[in-house]
C-alpha positions in Angstrom: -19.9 27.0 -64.4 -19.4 30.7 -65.1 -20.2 31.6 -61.5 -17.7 28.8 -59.9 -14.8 30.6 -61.7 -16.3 34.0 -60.8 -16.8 33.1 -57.1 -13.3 31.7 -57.0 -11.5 35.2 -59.0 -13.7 37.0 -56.6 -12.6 35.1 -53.5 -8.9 35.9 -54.3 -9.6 39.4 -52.8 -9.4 38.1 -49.5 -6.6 36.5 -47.9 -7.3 33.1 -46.0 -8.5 33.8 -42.4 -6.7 31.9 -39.6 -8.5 30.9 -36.8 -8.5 33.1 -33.8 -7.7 31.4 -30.2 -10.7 30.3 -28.2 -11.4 32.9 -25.5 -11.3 31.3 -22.0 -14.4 31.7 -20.4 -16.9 30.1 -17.5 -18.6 26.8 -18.5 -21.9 29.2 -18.0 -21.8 32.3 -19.3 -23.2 35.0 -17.1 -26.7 36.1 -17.8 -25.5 39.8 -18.2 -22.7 38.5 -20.9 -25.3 36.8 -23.0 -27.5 40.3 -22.6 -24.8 41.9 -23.8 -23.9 39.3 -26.5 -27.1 39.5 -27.9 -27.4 43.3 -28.2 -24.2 43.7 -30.1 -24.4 43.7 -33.7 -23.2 40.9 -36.2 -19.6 42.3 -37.5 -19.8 42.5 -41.5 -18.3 39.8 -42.8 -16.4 40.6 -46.2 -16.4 37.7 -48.5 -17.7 35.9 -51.5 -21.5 34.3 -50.0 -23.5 32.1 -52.9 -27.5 32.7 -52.6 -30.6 30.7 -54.6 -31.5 33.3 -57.2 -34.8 31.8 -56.3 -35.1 33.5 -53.1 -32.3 36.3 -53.1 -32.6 36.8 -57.4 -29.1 36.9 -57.8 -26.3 34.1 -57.1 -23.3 35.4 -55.8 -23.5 38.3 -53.2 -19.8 39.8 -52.4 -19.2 42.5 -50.0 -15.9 44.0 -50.5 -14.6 47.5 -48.8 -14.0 50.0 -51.0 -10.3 50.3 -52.1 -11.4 46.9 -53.3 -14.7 47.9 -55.1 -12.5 48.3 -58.7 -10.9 45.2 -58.3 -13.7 43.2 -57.5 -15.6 45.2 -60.8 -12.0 44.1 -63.1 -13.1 41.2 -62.4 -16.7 40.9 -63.3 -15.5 43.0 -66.6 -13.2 39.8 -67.5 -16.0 37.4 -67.5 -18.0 39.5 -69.6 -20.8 40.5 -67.0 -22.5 43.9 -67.8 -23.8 46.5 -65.2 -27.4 46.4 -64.6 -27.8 49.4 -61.6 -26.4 51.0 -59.0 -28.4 51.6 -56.2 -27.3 53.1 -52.0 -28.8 52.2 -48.9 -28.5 54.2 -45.8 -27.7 52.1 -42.7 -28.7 55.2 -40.4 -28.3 53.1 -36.9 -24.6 51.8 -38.2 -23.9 55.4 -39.0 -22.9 53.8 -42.9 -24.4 53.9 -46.9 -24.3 51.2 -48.7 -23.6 51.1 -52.3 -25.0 48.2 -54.4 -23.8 47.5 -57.6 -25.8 44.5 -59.6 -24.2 42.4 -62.5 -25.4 40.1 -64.9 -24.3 38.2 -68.1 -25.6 38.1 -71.3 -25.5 34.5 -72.1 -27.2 32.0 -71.2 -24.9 30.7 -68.9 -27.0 32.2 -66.1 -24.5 34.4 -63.0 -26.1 37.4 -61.5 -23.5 38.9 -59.2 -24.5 41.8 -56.7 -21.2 43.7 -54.7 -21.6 45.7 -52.0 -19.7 48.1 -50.2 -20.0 50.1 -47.4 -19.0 53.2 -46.2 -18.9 56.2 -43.4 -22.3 58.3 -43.2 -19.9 61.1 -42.8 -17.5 60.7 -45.8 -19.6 58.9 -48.6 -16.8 58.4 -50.7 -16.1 55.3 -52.9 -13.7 55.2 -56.4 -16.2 55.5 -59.7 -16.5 52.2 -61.9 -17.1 54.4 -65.3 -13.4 53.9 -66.3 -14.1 50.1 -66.5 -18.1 50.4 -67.2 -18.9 53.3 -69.0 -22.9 53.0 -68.4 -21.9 53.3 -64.6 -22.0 57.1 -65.3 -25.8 57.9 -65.2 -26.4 55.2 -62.2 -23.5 57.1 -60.3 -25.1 60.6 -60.8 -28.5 58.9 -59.6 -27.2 57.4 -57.0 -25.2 60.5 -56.0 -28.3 62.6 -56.3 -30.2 60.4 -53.8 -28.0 59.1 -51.4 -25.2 62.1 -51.3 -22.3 59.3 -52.1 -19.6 60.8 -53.3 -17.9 58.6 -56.7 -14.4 59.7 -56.6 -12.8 60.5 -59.8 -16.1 60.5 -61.8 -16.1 62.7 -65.1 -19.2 64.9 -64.2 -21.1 64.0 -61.8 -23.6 67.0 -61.7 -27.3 66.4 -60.2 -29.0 63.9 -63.1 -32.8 64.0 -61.9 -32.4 66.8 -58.8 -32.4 70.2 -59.8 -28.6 71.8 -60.3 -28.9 74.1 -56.8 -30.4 70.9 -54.4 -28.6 70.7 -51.0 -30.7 67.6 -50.3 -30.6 63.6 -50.7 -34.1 62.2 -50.7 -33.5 58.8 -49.7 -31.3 59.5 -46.9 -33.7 58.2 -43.5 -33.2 61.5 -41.8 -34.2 63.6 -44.9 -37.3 65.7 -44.2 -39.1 67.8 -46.9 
């Protein structure tokens, strides 16, 4: 129950989509337009997507772009979810990190919610979620430590397991030690 109403406040972040006009093309596409068709890469879809927590762990999986990252978190913060981690992922051939944020509730009334936003490889920058989540603050700094993302507005976000002077992010796929 808890995750139908979540899926549904989530879902109000994006407005209805209206169905683009069918492209005119040959009743057989062209060999070299399916090559090139199949080469291209799926566009991100941002939306609300359920998942079996048997397979995925979680049950709702929402990617959301980042000026709507604090909404989507208001939200989850309403429905008494708590923040579990905070984790980045670096999408080196998209030129993009990820940031991963995981939520779960503590009754038993079963959601686990995981949002997801992307940004530039070159400008890592996303709002911080410690004025609605105060335990954000530590994951941030790890997370900051690791994948170089940037958490705008953050109270102190110093290196937390790095030492103070490291011009490095370890988890970053072109980092070499």
């Amino acid at each position: 129950m808890i995750c139908d109403k979540t899926k549904q406040a989530l879902q109000s972040l994006f407005p209805k989509a209206t169905p683009e006009p069918a492209e005119s093309s040959p009743a057989i596409p062209s060999s070299e337009a399916q090559e090139k068709k199949a080469k291209a890469p799926a566009p991100r879809q941002d939306g609300v997507v359920e998942r079996d927590y048997a397979v995925h762990g979680y049950h709702l999986d929402a990617q959301v772009s980042p000026d709507q990252l604090l909404e989507a978190v208001s939200i989850l913060d309403e429905a008494a979810f708590f923040i579990e981690s905070i984790t980045g992922v670096d999408w080196i051939k998209e030129n993009q990190l990820e940031v991963v944020y995981d939520f779960s509730r503590y009754d038993f009334d079963t959601c686990r919610v995981v949002i997801r936003t992307r940004l530039d490889r070159n400008n890592p920058v996303v709002p911080t979620i410690t004025g609605i989540y105060a335990g954000a603050n530590w994951h941030e700094r790890e997370t900051h430590d690791f994948f170089g993302i940037k958490f705008e507005g953050h109270p102190h976000l110093i290196p937390l397991l790095l030492p103070e002077d490291a011009d490095f992010h370890p988890l970053l796929k072109d980092f070499k030690a």
